[in-house]
N, C-alpha and C positions, 0 to 999 in steps of 0.2 A: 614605520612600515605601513602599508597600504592597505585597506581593509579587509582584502581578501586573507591576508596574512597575519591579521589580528584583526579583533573586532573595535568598528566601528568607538570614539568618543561618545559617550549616550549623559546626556545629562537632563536632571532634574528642575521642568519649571514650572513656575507657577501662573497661572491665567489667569487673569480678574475679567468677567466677561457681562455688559452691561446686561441685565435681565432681559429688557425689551430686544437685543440681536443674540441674545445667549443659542436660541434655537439657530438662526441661521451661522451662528459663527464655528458651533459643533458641526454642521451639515457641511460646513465647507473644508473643514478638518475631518471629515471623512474622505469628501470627496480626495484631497491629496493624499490619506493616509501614511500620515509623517508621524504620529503620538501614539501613545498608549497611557489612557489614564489610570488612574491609582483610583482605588473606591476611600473617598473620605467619609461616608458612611457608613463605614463595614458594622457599626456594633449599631444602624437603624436599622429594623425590619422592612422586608422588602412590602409589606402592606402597609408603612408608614410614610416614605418616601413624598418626595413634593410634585414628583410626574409620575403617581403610578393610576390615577385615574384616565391619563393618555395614553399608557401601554395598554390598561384594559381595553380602553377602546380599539387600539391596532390589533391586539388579540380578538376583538370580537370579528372584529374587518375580516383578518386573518381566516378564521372560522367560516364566515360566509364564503372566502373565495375558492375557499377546499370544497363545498357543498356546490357552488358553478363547477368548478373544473370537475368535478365527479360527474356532472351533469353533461360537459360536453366528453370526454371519454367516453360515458353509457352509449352515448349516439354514436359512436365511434369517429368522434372527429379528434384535432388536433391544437393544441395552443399554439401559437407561431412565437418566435424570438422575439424576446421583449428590444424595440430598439432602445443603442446604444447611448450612452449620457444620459438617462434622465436623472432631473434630480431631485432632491429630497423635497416633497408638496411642499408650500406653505402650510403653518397648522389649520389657516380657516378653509384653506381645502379637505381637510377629516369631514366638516360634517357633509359638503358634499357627493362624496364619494361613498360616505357612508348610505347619506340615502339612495343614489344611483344603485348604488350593491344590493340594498335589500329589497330595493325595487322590481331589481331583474332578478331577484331570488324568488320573490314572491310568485312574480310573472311564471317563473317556469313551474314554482310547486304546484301553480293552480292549473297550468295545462297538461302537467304532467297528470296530475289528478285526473283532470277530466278525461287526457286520454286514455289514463287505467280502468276511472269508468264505462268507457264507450268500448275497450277491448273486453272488460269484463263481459259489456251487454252482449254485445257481438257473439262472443263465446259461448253465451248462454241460448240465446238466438239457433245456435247453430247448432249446439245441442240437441235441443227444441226439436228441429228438423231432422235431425238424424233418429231421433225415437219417433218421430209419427210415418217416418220412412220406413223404420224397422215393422211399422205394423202395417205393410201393404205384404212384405213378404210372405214365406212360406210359412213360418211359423204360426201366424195367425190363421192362414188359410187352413193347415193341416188341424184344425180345431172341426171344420165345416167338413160332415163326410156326409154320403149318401143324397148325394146334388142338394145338399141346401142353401139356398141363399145366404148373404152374408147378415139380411133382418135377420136370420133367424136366429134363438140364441145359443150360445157353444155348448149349454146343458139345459137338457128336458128341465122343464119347474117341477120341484116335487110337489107329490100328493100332499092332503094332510095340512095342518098348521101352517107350514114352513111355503109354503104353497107362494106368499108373495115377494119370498126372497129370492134376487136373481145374481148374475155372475158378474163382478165389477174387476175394474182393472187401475194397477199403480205403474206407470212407467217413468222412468229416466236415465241415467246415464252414471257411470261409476268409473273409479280411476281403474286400471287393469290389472295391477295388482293387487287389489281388492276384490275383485268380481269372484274368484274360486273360494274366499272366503264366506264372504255375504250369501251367496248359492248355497253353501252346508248351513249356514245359519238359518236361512231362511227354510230350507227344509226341517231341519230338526226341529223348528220352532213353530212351525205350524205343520209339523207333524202330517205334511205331505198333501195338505189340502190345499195345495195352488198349482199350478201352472206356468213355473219361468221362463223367459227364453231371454240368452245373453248372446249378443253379435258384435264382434268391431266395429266400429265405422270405417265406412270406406275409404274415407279421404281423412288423413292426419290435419288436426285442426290447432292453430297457434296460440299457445297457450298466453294469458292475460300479463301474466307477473312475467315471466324469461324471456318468454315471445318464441319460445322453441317449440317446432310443431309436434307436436304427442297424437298418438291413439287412445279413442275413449270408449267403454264396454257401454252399450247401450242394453236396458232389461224392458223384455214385458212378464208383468207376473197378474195372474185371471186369478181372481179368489172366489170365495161362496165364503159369508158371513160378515158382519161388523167386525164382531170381535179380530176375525184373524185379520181382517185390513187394520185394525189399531197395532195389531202386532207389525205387520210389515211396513208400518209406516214409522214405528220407532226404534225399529230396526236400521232401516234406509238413514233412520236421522243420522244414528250412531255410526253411519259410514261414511258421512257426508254427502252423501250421494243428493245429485242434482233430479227432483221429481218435479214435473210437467202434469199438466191435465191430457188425458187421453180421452178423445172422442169415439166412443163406439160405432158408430153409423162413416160409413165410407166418405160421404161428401162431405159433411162436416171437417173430415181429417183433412181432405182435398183444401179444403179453403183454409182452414189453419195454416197450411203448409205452406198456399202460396201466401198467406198475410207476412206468416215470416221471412219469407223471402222478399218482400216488399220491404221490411222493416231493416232488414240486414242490409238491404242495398243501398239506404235513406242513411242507415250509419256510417257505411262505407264513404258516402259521401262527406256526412261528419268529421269522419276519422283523417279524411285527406287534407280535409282546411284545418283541424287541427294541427295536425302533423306541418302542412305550411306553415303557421303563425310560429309552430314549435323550432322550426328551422332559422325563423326569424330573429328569435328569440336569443338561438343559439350563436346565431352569427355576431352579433352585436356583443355577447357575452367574450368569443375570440376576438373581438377587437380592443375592446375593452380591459379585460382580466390582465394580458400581461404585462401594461405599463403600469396596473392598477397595483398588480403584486410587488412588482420594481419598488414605489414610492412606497407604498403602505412599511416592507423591510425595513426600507432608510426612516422613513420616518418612526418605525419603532426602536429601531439603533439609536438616535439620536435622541430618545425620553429616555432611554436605557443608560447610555453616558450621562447628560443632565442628572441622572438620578445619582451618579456619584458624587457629584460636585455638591460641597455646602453654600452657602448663604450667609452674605456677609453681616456686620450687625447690623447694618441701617436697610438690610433688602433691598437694595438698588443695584447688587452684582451676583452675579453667582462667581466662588473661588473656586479653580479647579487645579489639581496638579496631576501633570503627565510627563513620561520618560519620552525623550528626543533626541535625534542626533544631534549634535552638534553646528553641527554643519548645517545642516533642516530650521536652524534656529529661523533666521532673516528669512527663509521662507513663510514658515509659519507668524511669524507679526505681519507680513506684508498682507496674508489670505486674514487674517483677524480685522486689519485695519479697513481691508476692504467690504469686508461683510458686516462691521457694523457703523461704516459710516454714515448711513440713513438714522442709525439711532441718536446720531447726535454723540455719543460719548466714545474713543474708542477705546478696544480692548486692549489689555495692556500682557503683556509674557515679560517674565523677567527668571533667571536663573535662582535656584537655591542650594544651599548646599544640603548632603543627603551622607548619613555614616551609611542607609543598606548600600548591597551590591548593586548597581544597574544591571539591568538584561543586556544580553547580547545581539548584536546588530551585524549581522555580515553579511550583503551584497550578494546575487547571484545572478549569474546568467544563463541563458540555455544553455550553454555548455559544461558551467562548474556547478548545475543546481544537485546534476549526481554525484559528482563526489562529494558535495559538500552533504550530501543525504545520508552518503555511505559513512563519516565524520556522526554525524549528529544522531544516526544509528546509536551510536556507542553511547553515545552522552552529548549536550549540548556545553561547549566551552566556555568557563568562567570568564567574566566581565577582562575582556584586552592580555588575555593567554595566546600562546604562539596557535594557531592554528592549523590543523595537519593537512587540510582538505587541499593545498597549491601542492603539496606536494604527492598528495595522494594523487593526483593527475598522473603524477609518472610513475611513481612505484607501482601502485594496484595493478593499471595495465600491465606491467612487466612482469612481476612474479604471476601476475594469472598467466599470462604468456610460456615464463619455464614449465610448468608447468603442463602447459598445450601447445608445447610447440609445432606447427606443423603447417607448411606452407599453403594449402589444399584447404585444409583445415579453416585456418586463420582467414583465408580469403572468402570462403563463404560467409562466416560471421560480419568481416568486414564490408561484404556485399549486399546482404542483410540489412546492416544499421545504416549503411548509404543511402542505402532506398527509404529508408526513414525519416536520414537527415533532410534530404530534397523534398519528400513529400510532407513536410511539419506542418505545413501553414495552409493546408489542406481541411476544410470544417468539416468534411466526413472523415477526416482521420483523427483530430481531436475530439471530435464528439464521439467516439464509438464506446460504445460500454463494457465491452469486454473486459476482465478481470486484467486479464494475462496476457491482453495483448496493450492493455495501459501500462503494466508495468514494465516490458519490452517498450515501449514508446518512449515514457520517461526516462529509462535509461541509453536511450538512443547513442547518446555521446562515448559514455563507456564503453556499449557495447565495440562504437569503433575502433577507439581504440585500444580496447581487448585486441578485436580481429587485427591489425596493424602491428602492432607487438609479436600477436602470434605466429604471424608471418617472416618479424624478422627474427624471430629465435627460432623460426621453423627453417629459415635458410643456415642458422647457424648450425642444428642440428646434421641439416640436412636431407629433410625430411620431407616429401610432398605427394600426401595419402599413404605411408608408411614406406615408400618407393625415393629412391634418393637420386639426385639430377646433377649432371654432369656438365658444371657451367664453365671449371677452372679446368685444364690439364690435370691430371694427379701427380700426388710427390712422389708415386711409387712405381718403381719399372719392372715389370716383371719378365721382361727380355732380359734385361741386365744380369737377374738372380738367376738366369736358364743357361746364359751365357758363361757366364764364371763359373756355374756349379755341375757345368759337366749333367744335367739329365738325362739320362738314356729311355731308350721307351722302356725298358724293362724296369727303370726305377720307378717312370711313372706310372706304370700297372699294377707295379706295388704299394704305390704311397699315393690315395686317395687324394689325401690332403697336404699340399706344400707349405711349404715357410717362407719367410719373405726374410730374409736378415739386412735392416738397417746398416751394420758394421760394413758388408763388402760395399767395394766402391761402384756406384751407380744406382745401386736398387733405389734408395733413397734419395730424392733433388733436393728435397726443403719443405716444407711446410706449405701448406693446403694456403691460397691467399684468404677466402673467407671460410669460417664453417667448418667439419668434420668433412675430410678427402670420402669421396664417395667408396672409394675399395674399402672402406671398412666395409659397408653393405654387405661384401661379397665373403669376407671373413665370419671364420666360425668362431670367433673370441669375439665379434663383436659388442656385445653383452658383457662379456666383464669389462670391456674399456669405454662402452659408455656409463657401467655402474661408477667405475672410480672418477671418471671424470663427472659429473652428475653429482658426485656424494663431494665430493670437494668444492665443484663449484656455488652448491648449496650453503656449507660452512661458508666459505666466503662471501655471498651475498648475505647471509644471515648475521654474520657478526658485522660486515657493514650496515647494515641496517638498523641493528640496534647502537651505535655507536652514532650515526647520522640522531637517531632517536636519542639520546644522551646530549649529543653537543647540543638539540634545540634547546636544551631546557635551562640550557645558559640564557638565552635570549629571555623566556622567563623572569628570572633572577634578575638580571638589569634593567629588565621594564620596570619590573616590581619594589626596585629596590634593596633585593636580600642579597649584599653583597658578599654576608657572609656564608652564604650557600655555597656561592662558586667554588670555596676553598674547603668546607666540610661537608657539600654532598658532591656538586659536581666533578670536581678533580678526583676523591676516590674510587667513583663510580666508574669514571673512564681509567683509572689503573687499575683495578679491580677486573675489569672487562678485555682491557687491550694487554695486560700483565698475564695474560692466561690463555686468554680465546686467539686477542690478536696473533699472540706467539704462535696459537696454531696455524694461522692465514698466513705468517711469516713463513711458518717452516713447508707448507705447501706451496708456496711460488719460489722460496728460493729451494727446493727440492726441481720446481719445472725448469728454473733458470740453468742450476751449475749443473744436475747431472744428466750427462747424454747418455746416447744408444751405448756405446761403449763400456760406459760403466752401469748399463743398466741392472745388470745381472747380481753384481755385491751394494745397490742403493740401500741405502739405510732406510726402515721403516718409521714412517711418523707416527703412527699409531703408539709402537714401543715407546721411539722415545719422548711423548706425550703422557703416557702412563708412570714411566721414567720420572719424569718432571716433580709429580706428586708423590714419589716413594721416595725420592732423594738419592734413588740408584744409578745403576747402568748397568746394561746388558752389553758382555763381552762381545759377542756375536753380531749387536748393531751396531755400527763404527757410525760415529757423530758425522755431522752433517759439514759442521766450522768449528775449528778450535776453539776451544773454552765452552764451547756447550752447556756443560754440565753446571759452571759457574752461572752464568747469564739464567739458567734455566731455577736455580734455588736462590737467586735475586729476584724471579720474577717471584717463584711463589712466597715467597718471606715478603716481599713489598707489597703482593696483594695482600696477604692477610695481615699483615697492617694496616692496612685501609679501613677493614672491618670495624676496631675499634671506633675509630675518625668517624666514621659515617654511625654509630651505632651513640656513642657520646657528645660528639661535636656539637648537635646545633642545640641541643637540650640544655647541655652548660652555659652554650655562649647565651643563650634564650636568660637562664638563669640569672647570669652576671647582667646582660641588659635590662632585664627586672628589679633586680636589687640597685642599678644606676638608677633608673628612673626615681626609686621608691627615695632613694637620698635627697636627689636633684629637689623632686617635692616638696619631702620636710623641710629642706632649704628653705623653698619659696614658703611654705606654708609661715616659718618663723620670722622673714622677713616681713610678712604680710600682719602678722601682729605688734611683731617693731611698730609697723608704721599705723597702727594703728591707734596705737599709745600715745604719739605723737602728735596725731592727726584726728580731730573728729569725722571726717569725710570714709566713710567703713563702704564707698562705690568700688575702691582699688580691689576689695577683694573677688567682687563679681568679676570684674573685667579681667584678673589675673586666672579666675577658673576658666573662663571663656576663651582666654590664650592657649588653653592647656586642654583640651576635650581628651586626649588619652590618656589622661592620667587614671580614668576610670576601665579604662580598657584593659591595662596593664593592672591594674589590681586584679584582674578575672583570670592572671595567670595560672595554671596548676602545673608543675612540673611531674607530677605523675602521669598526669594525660598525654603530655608533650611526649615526655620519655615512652610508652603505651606504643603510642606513633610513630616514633623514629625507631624503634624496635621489629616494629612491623613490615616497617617499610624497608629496612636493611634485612630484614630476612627473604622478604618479596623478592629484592633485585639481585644478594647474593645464589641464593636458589634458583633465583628466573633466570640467569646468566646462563646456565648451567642446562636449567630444560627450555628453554627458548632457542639456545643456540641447537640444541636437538630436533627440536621441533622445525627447524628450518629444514630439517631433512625430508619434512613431504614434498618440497620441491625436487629431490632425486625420486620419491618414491612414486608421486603423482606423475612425473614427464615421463618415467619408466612404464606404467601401467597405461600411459596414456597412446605409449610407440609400441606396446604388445598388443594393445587392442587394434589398435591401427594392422599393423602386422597378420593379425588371426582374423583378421576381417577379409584381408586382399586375400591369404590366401584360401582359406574357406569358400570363399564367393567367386571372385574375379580371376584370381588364378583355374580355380578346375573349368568355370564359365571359361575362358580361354581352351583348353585343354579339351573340351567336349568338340567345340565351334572348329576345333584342327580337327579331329578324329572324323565328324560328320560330315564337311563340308558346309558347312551350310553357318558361318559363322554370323551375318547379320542377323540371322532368326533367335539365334542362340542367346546371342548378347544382350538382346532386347530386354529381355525378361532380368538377365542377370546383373544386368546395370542399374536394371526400375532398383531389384532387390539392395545391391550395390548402395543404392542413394540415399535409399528409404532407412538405412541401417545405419548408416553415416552419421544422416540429421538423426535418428531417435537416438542412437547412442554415444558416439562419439562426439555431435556439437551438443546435443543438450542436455544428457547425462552427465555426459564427462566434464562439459561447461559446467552443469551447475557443480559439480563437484567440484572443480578447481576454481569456483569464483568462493565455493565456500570457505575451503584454502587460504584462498589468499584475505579472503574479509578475517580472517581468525589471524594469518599473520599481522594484522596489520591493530586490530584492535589488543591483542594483546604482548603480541614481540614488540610494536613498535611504539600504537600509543603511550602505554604505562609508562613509558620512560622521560616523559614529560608532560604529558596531558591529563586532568584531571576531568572534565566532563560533569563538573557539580555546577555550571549555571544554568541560565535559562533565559529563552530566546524573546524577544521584543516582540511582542505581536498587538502590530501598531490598530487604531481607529481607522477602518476602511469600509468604502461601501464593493470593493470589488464583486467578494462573494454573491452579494447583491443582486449586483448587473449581471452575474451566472445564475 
């Protein structure tokens, strides 16, 4: 079979790769990404290894180029796409790139420096200015009363001793949420003997470190004494607060004022060649970094692999072993041969033999990558097991489909993932980062043909936005039944609701050509007769489902060799199933087949004689369906539970007896092998005859209790699962049922009264407007994507465990080969 359909041949081989191309012969086995090597190292430490002084070095690389690229984001620029193909450096390219890297790290720590220190100045600068600004104001002036000059001082000198002590000033500048603090401190602590004044500045000023412009409390405070200026000044410390020298005399402040306005503008200019060179710097950094990042990657991959491979004895190779396809073989020796024929030696691949399990390898394309996703959900498939995911193409769609059947419906969905499929190859639509619109994307395929399906079970239904379309004639005349039965208007004023009777001749033509006849719509039973039909066709997709699920697992077995599965699991499993269930799917289509309108009224019920079935009875009152009934009916059940034992003993015994053959066969050989050794001095026959024989050790690790454990579990599993699995297919009545009453309470709720208002008022375009937004808006939030995900969760549960379990086991694990793809993303 094809490997979509089983997985891929994957085998084990081994590489001899000369030392001197060992690097470039890994890099080019990345680059095709055909292998996956095995770590023949596992019990050295990863600090002991023969290239782990080269991954430190790419991790240090590594390191510096997160400290650039942080550096160009701050600026608020951008990396560009690393271009496509590069490949992995040569290793004497490390030390250049390493110096390049740290170079341009260096460069920018030291401008960035200076430019923290030039905005620092700047800030302080300006500071500066905003407090000797503050002392032209009122606050000062309201010091000077009774026309004094500004010589003059803000307090008389006192008399006495204290006579040469005069009024001295501390000002600066404080964050604003500190200022109402510092202001009570400073009173209480000097006990009222100063003079503060706290103002905003008028213009927000750009802070050094964020560069976000803030407002800052600038303070004047006048004191009298040393002492209390030692207090206020370790005070200030404890605030952090930024203090300046204040010049008491007006022109002196005048020229301070404009010095620093001098000096601010002399930075400014600083800060602009900085900030050039700073641009410079940056720029070269985006040109650089992202093929820098590209190669640096591969080339850590690529010490990273090396570090699995051992070392032959004479050190002139490194051995490595890796899982491959098969088929990949003659690719991979041609990419070996080529990469290290400068070395002079080339590399050699040759196959091994291997008792683990290989991984598994199965193929995907845009179109199978989701089903096979929705597969390996469950479990990934053991090494060349039948695999579900070709078929889950057509079932998944379809049971999500019963489920949501609905022409309207289905087409939006399908409309939907269209527009997906066309615009794939689109790099704003692959690169978008949205959660939830990635995984609407990736499922693109399904999604269509979910909506596809939906559509054509929606025609089946009949169904389009819960309103049914009228594409065939109908089977049913209703002239015919008016005509024969004599209506009078006085009947019809009595009798609300008519009846259609199939039996007279005309009412009924034939059968609807696709789909349910729309005049159901207009019936009041309509609802029981899409329940019965709905609940049977349920049972009938469900019991084929699992029986389609059973036959795979034949394929199984003959791949595998257990040929004696076929006959003590697979055959009881399918009489077991079709001896009971199928009977039911039997007596539902041949109940549609023989009995007509006619004899509708005395049909025998399936239910009863189903029940019947397993009591060994009969109900007088349900008359059989086809002679012999009753017989046919306690053959089935006496033959399935027959089966039970078969499936529950059978392959434990037969395990058992092929056990104890081998164990004879052995001591056979075992006694032949000392015959001849009695004989013979040459005692090499004995090696060579265990080496014929590798399962002999295998087969000793037999336990029949464990086996028997198993086969117990498993016959309880499938006689039980039989039973609530085929129940469990009845969400497909219960879901397409909840899915056409929503449908239904939507129209009429909304679009019918919206209708009904737009008659009454006149005015029906204004009406609708609003009632259709409503209409639409309620559609898509409940109906496609509630109800969606509800019937996709549906059918993922029928299929992982009605259908898998009944041949797939999901205990391997997937091949995930040596590639630089990730890389180049």
């Amino acid at each position: 079979m094809g490997s979509m359909f089983r997985s891929e041949e994957v085998s084990l081989a081994q590489l001899f790769l000369p030392t001197a191309a060992a690097y470039t012969c890994v890099s080019q086995l990345g680059e095709l990404g055909l292998v996956e090597f095995r770590d023949l190292n596992a019990s050295v430490s990863a600090f002991q290894r023969r290239f782990v002084v080269d991954v430190r070095r790419c991790e240090e690389l590594e390191k510096t180029f997160t400290f650039l690229q942080e550096e160009v984001r701050r600026a608020g620029l951008a990396l560009p796409p690393p271009e496509g193909g590069l490949p992995a450096p040569p290793p004497r390219d490390l030390l250049r790139i390493q110096e390049e890297s740290d170079r341009l790290a260096q460069e920018l720590r030291d401008v960035r420096g200076n430019e923290q220190a030039l905005r620092a100045q700047l800030h302080k600068l300006q500071l500066h200015a905003a407090v000797l600004g503050q002392g032209q104001g009122p606050s000062l002036a309201a010091t000077h009363t009774d026309g004094s000059s500004e010589r003059t001082p803000l307090l008389q000198p006192p008399k006495g001793p204290h006579q040469d002590l005069r009024v001295n000033f501390v000002a600066g500048a404080v964050e604003p949420h500190k200022a109402a603090a510092l202001e009570r401190l400073l009173w209480r602590a000097c006990r009222g003997f100063l003079i503060a004044s706290f103002r905003e500045t008028e213009q927000q000023l750009e802070d050094p470190v964020t560069g976000e412009p803030a407002t800052w409390m600038t303070f004047l405070i006048s004191y009298w004494g040393e002492q209390i200026g030692q207090k206020i000044r370790k005070i200030t410390d404890c605030f952090h607060c930024h203090v300046f020298p204040f010049e008491e005399q007006e022109e002196a402040r005048q020229g301070a004022l404009q010095q620093l306005q001098q000096q601010s503008q002399e930075l400014r200019e600083v800060l602009g060649e900085t900030e050039r060179f700073l641009n410079q710097v940056l720029g070269r950094v985006q040109r650089l970094l992202p093929p820098w990042q590209v190669q640096i990657r591969k080339m850590k991959a690529v010490y990273l692999a090396l570090n699995q491979c051992s070392v032959s004895a004479t050190y002139k190779c490194l051995i490595a072993e890796a899982w491959c396809a098969t088929r990949d073989l003659p690719a991979v020796q041609q990419a070996l041969h080529d990469s290290s024929s400068e070395a002079g030696v080339s590399a050699v691949v040759h196959r091994i033999p291997c008792r683990d399990m290989p991984p598994t390898l199965i193929r995907t394309t845009r179109f199978t990558a989701s089903f096979q996703a929705i597969v390996d959900a469950y479990g990934v498939g053991r090494y060349q097991e039948v695999n579900p995911a070709p078929y889950t193409i057509i079932t998944f769609p379809f049971l999500f489909a019963v489920m949501f059947g609905d022409v309207g419906h289905g087409l939006l969905m399908f409309l939907f993932a269209l527009a997906m499929v066309l615009a794939e190859d689109r790099p704003a639509i692959k690169t978008a980062k949205n959660e939830i619109w990635q995984t609407f994307f990736g499922g693109r395929y399904l999604l269509l043909l979910m909506g596809l399906f939906s559509v054509y079970t929606g025609f089946i239904y009949n169904e389009c936005f819960s309103r049914a379309t009228v594409i065939f004639p109908s089977g049913w005349s209703v002239a015919a039944m008016a005509n024969q039965s004599g209506w009078s208007d006085k009947f019809l004023a009595n009798h609300p609701l008519l009846s259609l009777d199939p039996n007279i001749t005309g009412v009924f033509l034939g059968p609807y050509p696709f789909g349910i006849d729309p005049i159901w719509s207009l019936a009041v039973n309509h609802l029981t007769f899409l329940n019965s039909f709905k609940m049977k066709m349920s049972v009938i997709l469900g019991v084929t489902h699992m029986a389609f699920g059973v036959v795979l697992g034949v394929f199984n077995h003959i791949h595998f060799g257990q040929w004696h599965r076929l006959v003590l699991e697979t055959l009881p499993e399918l009489v077991f199933l079709l001896g009971l269930f199928g009977y039911l799917v039997f007596m539902v289509i041949y109940k549609w087949l023989r009995v007509s309108a006619a004899g509708a009224a005395s049909a025998p019920s399936i239910l009863i004689h189903f029940i019947n079935m397993f009591l060994f009875s009969r109900s007088p009152t349900n008359r059989p369906l086809f002679p012999g009934q009753e017989v046919v009916q306690s053959a089935l059940v006496v033959l399935a539970l027959a089966t039970v034992p078969v499936l529950l003993l059978g392959t434990p015994l037969f395990l058992r007896w092929n056990h104890n053959r081998h164990l004879r066969r052995a001591g056979q050989l075992q006694d032949e092998v000392k015959t001849g050794l009695l004989d013979s001095p040459d005692a090499r026959g004995s090696d060579e005859e265990k080496a014929e024989h590798p399962g002999d050790q295998e087969e000793a690790k037999f336990v029949l209790s464990e086996v028997f454990m198993h086969q117990a579990i498993h016959t309880i599993e499938f006689c039980l699962g039989c039973i609530s699995n085929t129940a469990s297919y009845l969400r497909l009545w219960a879901l397409s049922l909840a899915h056409a009453q929503l449908s239904e309470v939507l129209w009429a709720m909304v679009m019918r009264i919206g209708l009904g208002m737009g008659r009454e008022m006149g005015v029906v375009a204004l009406v609708l407007v609003p009632v259709f937004a409503a209409f639409a808006v309620l559609t898509v939030a409940i109906l496609l994507v509630m109800e969606g995900l509800s019937a996709f969760l549906h059918a993922l549960r029928l299929h992982w465990v009605e259908f898998q379990n009944k041949f797939y086991s999901g205990t391997g694990y997937k091949l995930n080969p040596f590639t630089f793809s990730m890389e180049d993303q």
